[in-house]
N, C-alpha and C positions, 0 to 999 in steps of 0.2 A: 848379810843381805846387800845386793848392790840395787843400783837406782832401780835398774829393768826390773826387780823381781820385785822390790816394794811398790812400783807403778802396778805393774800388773796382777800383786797381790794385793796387801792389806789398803793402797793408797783407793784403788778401782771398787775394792768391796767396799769400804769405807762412803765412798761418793756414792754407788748403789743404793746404799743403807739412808743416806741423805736426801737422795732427789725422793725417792717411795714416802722414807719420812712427811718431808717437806710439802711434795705434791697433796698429800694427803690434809695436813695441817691447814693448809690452803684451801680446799675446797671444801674443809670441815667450817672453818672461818667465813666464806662464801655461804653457805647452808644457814650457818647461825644469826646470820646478819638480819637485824629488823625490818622487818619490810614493812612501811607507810605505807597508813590504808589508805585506799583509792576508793572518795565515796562518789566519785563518778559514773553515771549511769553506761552499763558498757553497750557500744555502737555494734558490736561484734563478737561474739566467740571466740576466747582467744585456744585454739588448738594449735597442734601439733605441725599442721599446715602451715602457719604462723612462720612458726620457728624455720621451719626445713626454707622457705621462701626470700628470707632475709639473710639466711646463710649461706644462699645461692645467690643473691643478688650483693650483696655485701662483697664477694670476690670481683666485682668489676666497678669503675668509676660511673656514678652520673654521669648523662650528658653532657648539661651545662660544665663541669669539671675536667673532662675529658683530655681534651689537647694540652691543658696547662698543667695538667699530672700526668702527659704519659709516659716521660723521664723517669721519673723515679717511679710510677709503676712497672714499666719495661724492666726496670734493674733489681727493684723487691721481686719479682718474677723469677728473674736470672738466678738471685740468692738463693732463694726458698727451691728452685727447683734440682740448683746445683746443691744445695746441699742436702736436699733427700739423695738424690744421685751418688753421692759421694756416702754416706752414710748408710744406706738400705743394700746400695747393687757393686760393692767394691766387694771381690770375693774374699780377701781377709777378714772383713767387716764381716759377713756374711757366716762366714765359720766360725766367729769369734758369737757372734747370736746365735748361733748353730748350739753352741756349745752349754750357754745359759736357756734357751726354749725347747732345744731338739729340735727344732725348726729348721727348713731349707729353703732355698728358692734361687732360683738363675742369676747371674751377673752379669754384669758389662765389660768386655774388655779394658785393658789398665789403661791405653791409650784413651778410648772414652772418659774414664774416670778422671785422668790427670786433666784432659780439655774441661769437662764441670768443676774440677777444682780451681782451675786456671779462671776460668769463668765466673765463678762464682767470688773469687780476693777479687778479680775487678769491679766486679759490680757494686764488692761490698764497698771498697774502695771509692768510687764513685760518690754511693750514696753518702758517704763520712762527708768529702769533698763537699755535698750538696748542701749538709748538715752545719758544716762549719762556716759556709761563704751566706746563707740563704739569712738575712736580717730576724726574720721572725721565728725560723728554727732551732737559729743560736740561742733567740732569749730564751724559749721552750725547754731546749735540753737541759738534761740534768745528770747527775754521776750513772745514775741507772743507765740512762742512752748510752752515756760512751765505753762504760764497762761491757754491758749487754753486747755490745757490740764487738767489743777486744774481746773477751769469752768467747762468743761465735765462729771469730776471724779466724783465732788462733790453732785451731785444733786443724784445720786446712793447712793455716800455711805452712806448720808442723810436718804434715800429711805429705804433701810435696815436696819440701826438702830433703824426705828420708832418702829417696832414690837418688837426690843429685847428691847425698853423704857431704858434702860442700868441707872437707878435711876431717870429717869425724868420724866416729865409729857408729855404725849402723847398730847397734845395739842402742847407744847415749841418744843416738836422737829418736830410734822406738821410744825411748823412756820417757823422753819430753815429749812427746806426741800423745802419750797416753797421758801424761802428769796434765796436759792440757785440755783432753780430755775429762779427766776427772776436775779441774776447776771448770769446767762446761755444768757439769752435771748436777754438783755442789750449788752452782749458781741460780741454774734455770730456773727453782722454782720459788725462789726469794724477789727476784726482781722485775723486767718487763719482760725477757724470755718464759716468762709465766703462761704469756700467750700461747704458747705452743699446748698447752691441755686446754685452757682456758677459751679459747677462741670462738669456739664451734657453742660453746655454754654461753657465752653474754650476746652472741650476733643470735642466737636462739632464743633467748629471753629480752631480748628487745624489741624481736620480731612479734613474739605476743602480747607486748604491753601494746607497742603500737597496734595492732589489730585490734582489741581491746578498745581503745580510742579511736579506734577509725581515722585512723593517717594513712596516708600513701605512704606502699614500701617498696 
């Protein structure tokens, strides 16, 4: 068995088998967790509305916050939308889900895709930059940050090297593009890439505790 074929065979089901695992584990631990009663009298009904309200609003800064975060919002933007881009609408991606859902759907030109991928190392790039220089974000970070982030980066910059072969054989760096891949996938759901299931579940249940209390959301 060479690299290609144990990437795209036992290494990819293997990482599969982990993230489903994991993800799971995760939100079973999430479910189980004690929740403190709250004998406070409630100001509001916390429904459904709640939730959907805070999830929407939660995707844009404060006011008062606005101008001083729109840097690094701008470039979390660029990431998250380069890397759906490059992940959902890249037509090899696309037949390669094709093939585990039966699922189809349109793509983007490889031109489009190489500019989000292009876009997306700068931004990530950036943000690292911002991360490392910024006094109070240094003290903040921790292994999870800067892993989380090399996981992320890497399956891109993998991504775009294949076409330029840069002296290698376009089979060896398929292989490492998947192998980086499958540490992506391994990863996501042990550390703060967690977020990506997780997100839409805590800005929704924080949305009804606060309703609950009668806070502005």
């Amino acid at each position: 068995m060479d690299l290609l074929e144990f990437a795209r065979g036992p290494a990819l089901e293997w990482a599969a088998y982990i993230l489903v695992a994991g993800t799971i584990w995760r939100i079973v631990g999430i479910v189980l967790l004690k929740e403190k009663p709250d004998y406070s009298e409630p100001r509001k009904p916390a429904g459904f509305g709640a939730a959907l309200k805070v999830i929407w609003t939660r995707a844009f800064t404060a006011e008062p916050f606005a101008k001083a975060t729109l840097y690094p919002k701008m470039m979390a933007y660029v990431m998250h939308i380069g890397l759906f881009g490059v992940i959902f609408l890249f037509t090899p991606h696309i037949v390669f889900f094709e093939g585990w859902t039966g699922l189809d759907w349109p793509g983007l030109p490889n031109s489009i895709i190489f500019f989000l991928g292009v876009a997306t190392v700068v931004s990530a790039v950036a943000l690292l930059v911002r991360r490392l220089t910024n006094p109070v974000l240094k003290l903040i970070s921790n292994f999870d940050d800067y892993f989380s982030w090399f996981v992320s980066t890497l399956p891109v910059v993998t991504g775009l090297l294949i076409p330029v072969r840069i002296g290698l054989r376009y089979e060896d760096l398929l292989a490492v593009h998947i192998l980086s891949v499958v540490l992506l996938l391994i990863w996501l759901p042990f550390g703060k890439l967690g977020h990506t299931f997780l997100v839409f579940v805590t800005r929704g249940t924080t949305g009804m505790v606060f309703e609950r209390r009668g806070a502005k959301t």
